[in-house]
SEKELO-362370 format. One record per atom (N, C-alpha, C): chain; residue in three letters; x, z, y; atom name; residue number from 1. Coordinates in steps of 0.1 Angstrom, whole numbers, plus 5000, padded with zeros to 4 digits. Example, Ala and Ser with C-alpha at 12.3 -4.5 7.8 and 13.67 -1.06 7.14 Angstrom:
% SEKELO-362370
<atom "A", "ALA", <5132, 5078, 4943>, "N", 1>
<atom "A", "ALA", <5123, 5078, 4955>, "CA", 1>
<atom "A", "ALA", <5132, 5078, 4967>, "C", 1>
<atom "A", "SER", <5128, 5071, 4978>, "N", 2>
<atom "A", "SER", <5137, 5071, 4989>, "CA", 2>
<atom "A", "SER", <5129, 5079, 5000>, "C", 2>
//
This chain:
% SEKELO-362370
<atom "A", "UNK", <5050, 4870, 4832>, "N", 1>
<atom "A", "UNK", <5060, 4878, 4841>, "CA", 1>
<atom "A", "UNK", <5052, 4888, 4849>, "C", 1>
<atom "A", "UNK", <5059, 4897, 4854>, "N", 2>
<atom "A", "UNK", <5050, 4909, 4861>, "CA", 2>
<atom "A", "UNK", <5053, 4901, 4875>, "C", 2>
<atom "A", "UNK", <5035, 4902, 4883>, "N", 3>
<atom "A", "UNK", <5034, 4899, 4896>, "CA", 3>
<atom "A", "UNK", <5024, 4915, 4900>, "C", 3>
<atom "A", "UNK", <5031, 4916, 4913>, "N", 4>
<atom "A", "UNK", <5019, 4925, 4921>, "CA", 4>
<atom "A", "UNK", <5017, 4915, 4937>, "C", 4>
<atom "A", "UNK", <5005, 4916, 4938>, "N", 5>
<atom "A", "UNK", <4999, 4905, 4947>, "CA", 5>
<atom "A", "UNK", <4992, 4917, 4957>, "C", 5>
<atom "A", "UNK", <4996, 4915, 4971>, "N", 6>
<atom "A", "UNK", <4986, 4922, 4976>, "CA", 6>
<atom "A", "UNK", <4979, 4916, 4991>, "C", 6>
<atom "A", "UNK", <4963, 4922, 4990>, "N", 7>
<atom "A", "UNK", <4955, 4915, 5003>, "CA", 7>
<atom "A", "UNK", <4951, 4921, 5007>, "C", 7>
<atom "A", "UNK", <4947, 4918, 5019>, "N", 8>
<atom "A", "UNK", <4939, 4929, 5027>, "CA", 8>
<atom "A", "UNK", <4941, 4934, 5041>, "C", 8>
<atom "A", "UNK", <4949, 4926, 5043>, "N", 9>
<atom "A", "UNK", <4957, 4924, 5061>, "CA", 9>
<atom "A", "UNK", <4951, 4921, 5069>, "C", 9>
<atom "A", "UNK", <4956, 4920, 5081>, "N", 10>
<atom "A", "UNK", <4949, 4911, 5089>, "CA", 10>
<atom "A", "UNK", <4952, 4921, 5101>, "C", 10>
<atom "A", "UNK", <4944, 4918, 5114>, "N", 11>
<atom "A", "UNK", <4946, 4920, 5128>, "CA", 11>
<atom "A", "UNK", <4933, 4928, 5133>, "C", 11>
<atom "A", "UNK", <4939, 4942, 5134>, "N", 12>
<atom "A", "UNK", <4923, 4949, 5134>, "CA", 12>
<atom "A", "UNK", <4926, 4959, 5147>, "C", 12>
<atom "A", "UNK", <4915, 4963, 5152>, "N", 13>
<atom "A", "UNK", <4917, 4975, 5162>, "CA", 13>
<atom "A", "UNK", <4921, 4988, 5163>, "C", 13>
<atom "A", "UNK", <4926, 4996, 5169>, "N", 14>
<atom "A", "UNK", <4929, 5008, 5170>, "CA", 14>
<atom "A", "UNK", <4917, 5015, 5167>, "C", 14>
<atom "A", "UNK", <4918, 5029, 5154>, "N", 15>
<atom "A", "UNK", <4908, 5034, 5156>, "CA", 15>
<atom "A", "UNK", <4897, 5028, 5140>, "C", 15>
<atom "A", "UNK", <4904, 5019, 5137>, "N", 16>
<atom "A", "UNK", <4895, 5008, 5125>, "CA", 16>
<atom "A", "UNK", <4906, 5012, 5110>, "C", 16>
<atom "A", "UNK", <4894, 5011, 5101>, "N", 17>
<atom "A", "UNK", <4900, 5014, 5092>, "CA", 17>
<atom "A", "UNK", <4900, 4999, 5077>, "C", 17>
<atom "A", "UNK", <4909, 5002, 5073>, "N", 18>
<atom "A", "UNK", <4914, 4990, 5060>, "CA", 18>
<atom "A", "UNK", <4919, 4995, 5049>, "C", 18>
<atom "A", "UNK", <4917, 4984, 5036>, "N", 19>
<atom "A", "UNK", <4921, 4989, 5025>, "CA", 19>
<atom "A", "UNK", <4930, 4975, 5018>, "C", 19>
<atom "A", "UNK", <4939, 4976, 5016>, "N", 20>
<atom "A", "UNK", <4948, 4972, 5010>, "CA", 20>
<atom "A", "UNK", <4944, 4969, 4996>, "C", 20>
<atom "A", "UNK", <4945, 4964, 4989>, "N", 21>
<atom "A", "UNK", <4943, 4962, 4975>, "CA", 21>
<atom "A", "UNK", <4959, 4955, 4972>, "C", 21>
<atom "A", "UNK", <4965, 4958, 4955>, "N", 22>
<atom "A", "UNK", <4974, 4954, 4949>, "CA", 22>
<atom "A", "UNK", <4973, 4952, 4933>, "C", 22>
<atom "A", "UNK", <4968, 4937, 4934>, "N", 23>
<atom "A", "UNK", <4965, 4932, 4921>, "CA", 23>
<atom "A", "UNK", <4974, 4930, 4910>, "C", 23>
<atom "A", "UNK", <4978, 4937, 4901>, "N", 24>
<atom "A", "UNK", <4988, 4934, 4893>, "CA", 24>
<atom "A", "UNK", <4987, 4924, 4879>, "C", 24>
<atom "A", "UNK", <4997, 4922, 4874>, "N", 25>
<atom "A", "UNK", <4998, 4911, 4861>, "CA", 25>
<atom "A", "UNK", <5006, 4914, 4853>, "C", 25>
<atom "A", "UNK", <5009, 4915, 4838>, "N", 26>
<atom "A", "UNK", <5022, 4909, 4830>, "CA", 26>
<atom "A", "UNK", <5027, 4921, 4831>, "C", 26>
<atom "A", "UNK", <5021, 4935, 4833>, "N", 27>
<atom "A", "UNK", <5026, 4947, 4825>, "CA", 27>
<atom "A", "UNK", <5014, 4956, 4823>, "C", 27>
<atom "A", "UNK", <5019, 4969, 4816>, "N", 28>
<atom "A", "UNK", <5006, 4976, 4809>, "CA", 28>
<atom "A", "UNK", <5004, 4988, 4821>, "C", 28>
<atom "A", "UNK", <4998, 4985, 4830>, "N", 29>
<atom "A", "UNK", <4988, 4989, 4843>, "CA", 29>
<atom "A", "UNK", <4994, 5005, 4844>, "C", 29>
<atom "A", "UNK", <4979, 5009, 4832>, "N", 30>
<atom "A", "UNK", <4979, 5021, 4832>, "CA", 30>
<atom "A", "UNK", <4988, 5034, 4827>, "C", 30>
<atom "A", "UNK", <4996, 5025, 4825>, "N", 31>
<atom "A", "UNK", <5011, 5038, 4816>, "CA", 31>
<atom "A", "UNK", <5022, 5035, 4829>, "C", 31>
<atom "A", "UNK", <5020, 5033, 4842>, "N", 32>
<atom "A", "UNK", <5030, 5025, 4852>, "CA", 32>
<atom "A", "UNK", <5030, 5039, 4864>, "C", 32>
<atom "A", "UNK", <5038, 5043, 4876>, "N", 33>
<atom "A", "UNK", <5040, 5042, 4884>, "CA", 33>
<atom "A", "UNK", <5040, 5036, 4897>, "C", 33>
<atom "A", "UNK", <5035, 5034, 4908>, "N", 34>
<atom "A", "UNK", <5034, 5025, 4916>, "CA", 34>
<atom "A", "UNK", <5034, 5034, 4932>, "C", 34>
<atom "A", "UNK", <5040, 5023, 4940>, "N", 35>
<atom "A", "UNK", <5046, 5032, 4956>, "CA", 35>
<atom "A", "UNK", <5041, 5021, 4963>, "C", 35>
<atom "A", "UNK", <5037, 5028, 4973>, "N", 36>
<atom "A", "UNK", <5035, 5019, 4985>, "CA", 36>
<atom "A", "UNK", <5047, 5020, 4997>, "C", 36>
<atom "A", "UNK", <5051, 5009, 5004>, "N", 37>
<atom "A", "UNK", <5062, 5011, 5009>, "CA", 37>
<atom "A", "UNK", <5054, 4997, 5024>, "C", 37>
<atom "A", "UNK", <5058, 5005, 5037>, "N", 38>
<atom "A", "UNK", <5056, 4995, 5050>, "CA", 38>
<atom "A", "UNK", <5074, 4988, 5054>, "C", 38>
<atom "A", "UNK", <5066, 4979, 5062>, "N", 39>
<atom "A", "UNK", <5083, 4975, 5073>, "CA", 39>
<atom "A", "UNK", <5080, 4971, 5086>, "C", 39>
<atom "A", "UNK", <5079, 4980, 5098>, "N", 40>
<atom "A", "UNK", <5076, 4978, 5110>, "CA", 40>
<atom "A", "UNK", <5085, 4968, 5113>, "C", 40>
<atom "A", "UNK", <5077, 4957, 5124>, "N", 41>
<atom "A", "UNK", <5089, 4951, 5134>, "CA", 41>
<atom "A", "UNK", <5103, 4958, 5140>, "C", 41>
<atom "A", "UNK", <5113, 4951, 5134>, "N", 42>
<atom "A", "UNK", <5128, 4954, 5141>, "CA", 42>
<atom "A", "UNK", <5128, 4964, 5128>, "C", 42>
<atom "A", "UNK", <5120, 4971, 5121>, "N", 43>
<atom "A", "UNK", <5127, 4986, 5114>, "CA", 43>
<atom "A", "UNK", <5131, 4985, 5101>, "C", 43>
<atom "A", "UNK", <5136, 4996, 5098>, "N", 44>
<atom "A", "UNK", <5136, 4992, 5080>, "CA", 44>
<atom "A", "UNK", <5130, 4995, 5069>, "C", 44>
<atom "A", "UNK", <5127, 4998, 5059>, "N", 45>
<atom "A", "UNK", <5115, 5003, 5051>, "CA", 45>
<atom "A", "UNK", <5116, 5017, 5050>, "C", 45>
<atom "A", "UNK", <5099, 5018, 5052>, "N", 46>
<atom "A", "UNK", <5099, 5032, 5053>, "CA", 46>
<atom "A", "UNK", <5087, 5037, 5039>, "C", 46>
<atom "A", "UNK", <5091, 5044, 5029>, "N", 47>
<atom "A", "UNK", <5081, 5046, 5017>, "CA", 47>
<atom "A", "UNK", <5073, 5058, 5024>, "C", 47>
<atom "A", "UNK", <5061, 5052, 5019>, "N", 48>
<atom "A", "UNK", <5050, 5060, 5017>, "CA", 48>
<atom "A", "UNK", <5047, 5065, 5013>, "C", 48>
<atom "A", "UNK", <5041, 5066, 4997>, "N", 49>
<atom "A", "UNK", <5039, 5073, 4987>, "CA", 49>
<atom "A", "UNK", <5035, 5066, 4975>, "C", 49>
<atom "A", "UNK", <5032, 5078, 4962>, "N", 50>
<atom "A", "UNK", <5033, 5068, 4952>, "CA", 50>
<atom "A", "UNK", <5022, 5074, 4941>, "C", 50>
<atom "A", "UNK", <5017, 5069, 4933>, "N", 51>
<atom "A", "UNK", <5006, 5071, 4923>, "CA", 51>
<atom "A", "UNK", <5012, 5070, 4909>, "C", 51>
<atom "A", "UNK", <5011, 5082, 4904>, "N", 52>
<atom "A", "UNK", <5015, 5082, 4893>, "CA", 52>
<atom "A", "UNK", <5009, 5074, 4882>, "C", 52>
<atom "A", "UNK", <5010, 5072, 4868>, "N", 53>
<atom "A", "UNK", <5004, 5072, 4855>, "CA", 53>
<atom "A", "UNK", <4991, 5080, 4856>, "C", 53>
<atom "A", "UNK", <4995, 5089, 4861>, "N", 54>
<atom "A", "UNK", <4980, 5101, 4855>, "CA", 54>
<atom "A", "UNK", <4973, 5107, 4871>, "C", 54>
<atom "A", "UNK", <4979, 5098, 4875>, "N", 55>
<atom "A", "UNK", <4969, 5100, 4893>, "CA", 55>
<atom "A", "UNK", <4974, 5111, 4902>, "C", 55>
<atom "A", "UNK", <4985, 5112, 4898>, "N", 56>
<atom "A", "UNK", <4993, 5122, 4909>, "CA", 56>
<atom "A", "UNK", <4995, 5115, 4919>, "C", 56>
<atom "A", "UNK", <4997, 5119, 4929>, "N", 57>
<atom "A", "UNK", <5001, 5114, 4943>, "CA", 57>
<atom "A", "UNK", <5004, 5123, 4953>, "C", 57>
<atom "A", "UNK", <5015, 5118, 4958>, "N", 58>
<atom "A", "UNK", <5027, 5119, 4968>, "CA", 58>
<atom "A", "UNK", <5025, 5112, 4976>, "C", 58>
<atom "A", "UNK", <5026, 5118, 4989>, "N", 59>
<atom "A", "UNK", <5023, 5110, 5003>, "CA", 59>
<atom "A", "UNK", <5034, 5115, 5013>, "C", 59>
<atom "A", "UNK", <5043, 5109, 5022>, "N", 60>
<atom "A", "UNK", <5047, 5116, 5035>, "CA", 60>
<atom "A", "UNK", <5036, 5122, 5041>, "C", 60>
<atom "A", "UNK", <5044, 5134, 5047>, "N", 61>
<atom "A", "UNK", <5038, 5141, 5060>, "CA", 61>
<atom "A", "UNK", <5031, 5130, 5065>, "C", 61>
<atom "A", "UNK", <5039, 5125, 5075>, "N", 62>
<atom "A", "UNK", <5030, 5114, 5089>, "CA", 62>
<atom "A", "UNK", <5023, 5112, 5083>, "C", 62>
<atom "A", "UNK", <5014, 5105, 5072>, "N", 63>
<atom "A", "UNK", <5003, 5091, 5072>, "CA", 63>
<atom "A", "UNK", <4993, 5108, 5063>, "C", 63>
<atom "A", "UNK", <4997, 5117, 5056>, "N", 64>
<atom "A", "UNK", <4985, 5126, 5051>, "CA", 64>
<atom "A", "UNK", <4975, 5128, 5062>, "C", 64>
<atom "A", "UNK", <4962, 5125, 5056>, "N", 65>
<atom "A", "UNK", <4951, 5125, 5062>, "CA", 65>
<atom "A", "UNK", <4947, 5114, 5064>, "C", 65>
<atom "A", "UNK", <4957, 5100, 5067>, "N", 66>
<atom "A", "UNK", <4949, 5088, 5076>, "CA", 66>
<atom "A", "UNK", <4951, 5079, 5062>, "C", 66>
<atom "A", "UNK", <4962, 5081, 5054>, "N", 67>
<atom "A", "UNK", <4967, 5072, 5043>, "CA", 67>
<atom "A", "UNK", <4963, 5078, 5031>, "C", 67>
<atom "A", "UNK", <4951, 5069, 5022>, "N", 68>
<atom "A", "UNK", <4951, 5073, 5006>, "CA", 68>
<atom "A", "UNK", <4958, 5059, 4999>, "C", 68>
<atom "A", "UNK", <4960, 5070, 4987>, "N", 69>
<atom "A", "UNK", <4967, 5058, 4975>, "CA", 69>
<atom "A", "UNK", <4953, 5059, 4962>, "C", 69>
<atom "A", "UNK", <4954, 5052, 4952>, "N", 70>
<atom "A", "UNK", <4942, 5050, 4949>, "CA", 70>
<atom "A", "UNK", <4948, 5037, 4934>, "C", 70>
<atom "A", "UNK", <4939, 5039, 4927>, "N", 71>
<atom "A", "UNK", <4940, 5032, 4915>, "CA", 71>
<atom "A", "UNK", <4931, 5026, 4907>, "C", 71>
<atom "A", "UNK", <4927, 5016, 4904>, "N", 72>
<atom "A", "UNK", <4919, 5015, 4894>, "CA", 72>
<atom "A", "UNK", <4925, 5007, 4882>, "C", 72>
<atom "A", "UNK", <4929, 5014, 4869>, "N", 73>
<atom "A", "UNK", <4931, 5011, 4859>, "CA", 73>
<atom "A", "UNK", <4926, 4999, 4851>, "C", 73>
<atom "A", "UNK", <4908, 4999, 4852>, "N", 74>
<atom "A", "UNK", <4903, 4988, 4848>, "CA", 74>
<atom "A", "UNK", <4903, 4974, 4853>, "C", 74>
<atom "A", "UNK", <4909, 4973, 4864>, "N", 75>
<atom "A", "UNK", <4909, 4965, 4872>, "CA", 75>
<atom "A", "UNK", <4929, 4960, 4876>, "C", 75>
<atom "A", "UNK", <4931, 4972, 4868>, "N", 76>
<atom "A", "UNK", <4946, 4968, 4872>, "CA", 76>
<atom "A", "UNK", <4952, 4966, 4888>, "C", 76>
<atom "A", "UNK", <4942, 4976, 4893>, "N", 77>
<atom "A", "UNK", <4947, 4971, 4910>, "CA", 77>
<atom "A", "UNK", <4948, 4988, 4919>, "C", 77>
<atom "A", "UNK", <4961, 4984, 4925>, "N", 78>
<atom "A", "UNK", <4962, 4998, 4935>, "CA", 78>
<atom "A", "UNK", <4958, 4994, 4948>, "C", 78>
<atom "A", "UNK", <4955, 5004, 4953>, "N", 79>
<atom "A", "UNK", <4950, 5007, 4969>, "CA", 79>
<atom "A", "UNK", <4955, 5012, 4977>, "C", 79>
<atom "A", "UNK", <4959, 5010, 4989>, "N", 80>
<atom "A", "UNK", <4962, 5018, 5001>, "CA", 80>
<atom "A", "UNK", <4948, 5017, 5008>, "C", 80>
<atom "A", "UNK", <4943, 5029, 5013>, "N", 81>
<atom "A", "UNK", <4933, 5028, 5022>, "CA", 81>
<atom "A", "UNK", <4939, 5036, 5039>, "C", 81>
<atom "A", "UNK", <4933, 5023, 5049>, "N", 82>
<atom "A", "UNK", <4944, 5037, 5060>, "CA", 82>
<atom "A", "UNK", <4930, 5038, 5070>, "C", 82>
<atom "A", "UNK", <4928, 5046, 5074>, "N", 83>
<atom "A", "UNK", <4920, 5053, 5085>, "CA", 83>
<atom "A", "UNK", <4925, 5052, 5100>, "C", 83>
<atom "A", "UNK", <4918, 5054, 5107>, "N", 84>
<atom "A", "UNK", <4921, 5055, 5126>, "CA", 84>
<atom "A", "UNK", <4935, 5050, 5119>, "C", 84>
<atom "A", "UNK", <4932, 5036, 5123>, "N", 85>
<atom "A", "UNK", <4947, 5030, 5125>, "CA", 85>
<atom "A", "UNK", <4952, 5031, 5137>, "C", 85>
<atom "A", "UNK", <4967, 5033, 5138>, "N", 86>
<atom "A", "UNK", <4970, 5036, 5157>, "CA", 86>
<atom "A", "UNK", <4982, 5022, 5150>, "C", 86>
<atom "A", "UNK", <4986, 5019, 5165>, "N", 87>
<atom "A", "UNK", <4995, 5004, 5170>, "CA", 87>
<atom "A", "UNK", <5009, 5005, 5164>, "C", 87>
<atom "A", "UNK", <5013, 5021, 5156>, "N", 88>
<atom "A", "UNK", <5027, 5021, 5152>, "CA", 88>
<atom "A", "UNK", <5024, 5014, 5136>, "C", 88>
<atom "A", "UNK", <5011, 5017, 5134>, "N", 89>
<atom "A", "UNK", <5007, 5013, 5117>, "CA", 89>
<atom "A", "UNK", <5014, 4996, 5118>, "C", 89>
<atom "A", "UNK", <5013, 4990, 5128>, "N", 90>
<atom "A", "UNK", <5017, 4980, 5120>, "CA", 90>
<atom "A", "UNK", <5032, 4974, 5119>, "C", 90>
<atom "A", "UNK", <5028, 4968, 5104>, "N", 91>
<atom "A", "UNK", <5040, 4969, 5096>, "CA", 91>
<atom "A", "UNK", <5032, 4954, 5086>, "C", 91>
<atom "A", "UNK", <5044, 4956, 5079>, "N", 92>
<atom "A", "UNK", <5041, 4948, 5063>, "CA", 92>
<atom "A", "UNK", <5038, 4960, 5055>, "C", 92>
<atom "A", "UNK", <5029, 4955, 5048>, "N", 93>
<atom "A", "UNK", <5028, 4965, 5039>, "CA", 93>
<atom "A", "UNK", <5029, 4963, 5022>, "C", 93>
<atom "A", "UNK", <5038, 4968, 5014>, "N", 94>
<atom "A", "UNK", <5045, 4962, 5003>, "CA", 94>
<atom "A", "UNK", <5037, 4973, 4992>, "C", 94>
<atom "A", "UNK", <5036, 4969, 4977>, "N", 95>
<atom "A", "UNK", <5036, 4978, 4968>, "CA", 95>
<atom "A", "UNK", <5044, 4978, 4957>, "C", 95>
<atom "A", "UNK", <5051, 4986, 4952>, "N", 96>
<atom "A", "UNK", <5064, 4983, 4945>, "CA", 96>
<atom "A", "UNK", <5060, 4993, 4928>, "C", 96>
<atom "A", "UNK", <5063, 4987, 4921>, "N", 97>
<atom "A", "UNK", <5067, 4991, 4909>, "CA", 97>
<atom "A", "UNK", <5082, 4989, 4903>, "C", 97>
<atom "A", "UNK", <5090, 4995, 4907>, "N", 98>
<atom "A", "UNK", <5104, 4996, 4900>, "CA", 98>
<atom "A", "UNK", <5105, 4985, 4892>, "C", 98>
<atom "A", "UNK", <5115, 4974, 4887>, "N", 99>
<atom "A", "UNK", <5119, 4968, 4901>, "CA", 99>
<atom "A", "UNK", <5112, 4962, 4910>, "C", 99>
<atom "A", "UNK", <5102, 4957, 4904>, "N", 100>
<atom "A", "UNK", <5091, 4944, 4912>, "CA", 100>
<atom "A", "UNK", <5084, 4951, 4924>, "C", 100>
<atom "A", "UNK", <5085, 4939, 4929>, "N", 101>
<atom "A", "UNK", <5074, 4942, 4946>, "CA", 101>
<atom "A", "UNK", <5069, 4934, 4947>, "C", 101>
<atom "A", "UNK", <5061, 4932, 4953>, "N", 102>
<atom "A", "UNK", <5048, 4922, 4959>, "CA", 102>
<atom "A", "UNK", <5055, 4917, 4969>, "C", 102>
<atom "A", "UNK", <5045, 4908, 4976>, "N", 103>
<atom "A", "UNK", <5052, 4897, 4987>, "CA", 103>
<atom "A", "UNK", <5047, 4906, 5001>, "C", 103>
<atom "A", "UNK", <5040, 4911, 5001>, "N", 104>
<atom "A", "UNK", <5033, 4920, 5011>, "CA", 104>
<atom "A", "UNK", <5022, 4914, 5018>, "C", 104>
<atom "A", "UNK", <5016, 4925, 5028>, "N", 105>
<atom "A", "UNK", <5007, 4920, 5036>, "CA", 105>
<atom "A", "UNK", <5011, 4923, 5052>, "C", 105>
<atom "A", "UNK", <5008, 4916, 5058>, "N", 106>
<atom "A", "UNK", <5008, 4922, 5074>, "CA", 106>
<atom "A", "UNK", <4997, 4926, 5077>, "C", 106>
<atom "A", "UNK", <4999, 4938, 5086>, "N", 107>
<atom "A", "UNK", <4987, 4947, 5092>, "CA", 107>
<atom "A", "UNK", <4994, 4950, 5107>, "C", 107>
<atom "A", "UNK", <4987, 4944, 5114>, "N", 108>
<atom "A", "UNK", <4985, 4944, 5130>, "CA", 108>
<atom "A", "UNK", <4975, 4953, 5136>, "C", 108>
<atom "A", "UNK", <4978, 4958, 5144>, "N", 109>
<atom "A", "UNK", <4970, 4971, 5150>, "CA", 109>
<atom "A", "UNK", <4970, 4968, 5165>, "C", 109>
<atom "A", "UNK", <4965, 4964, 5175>, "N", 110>
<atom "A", "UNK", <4963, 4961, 5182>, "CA", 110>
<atom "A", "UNK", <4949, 4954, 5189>, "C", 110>
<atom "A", "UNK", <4949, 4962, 5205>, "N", 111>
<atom "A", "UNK", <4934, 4959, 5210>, "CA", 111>
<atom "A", "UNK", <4934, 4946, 5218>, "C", 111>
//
């Protein structure tokens, strides 16, 4: 069955940067689509952007510059990398492939 698994959370400082990783299973990787999607405390999901089949990528305004998306095929795994994290970054952070989603990660930003 298709699983996307992702790690790489945790409780980091303002200013610090992390990379998300999203390990996938039980579909063909590289012919796929894939979106990264957050969920602040109290808010509702807010999409981020998304990596195509052939490495195109789509980002919102807000996060361009501090948020890359990222892929590796061989490995079957997508990346969020985020930069100068500030205290609104945190959220869960989910990665979705139509229909499937992962279980997410939490990312806390705070000094």
């Amino acid at each position: 069955q298709v699983q996307l698994v992702e790690s790489g959370g945790g409780l980091v400082l303002p200013g610090s940067s992390l990379r998300i990783s999203c390990v996938t299973s039980g579909l063909t990787f590289s012919s796929r689509s894939f979106h990264w999607v957050r969920q602040g405390p109290g808010k509702g999901l807010q999409w981020l952007g998304q990596i195509t089949d052939r490495g195109v990528i789509t980002m919102i305004d807000s996060v361009k510059g501090r948020f890359t998306i990222s892929r590796d095929d061989g490995r079957n795994t997508l990346y969020l990398q985020i930069d100068n994290l500030k205290p609104e970054d945190t959220a869960k952070y989910f990665c979705a492939m139509r229909p499937y989603w992962g279980q997410g990660t939490q990312v806390t930003v705070s000094s």
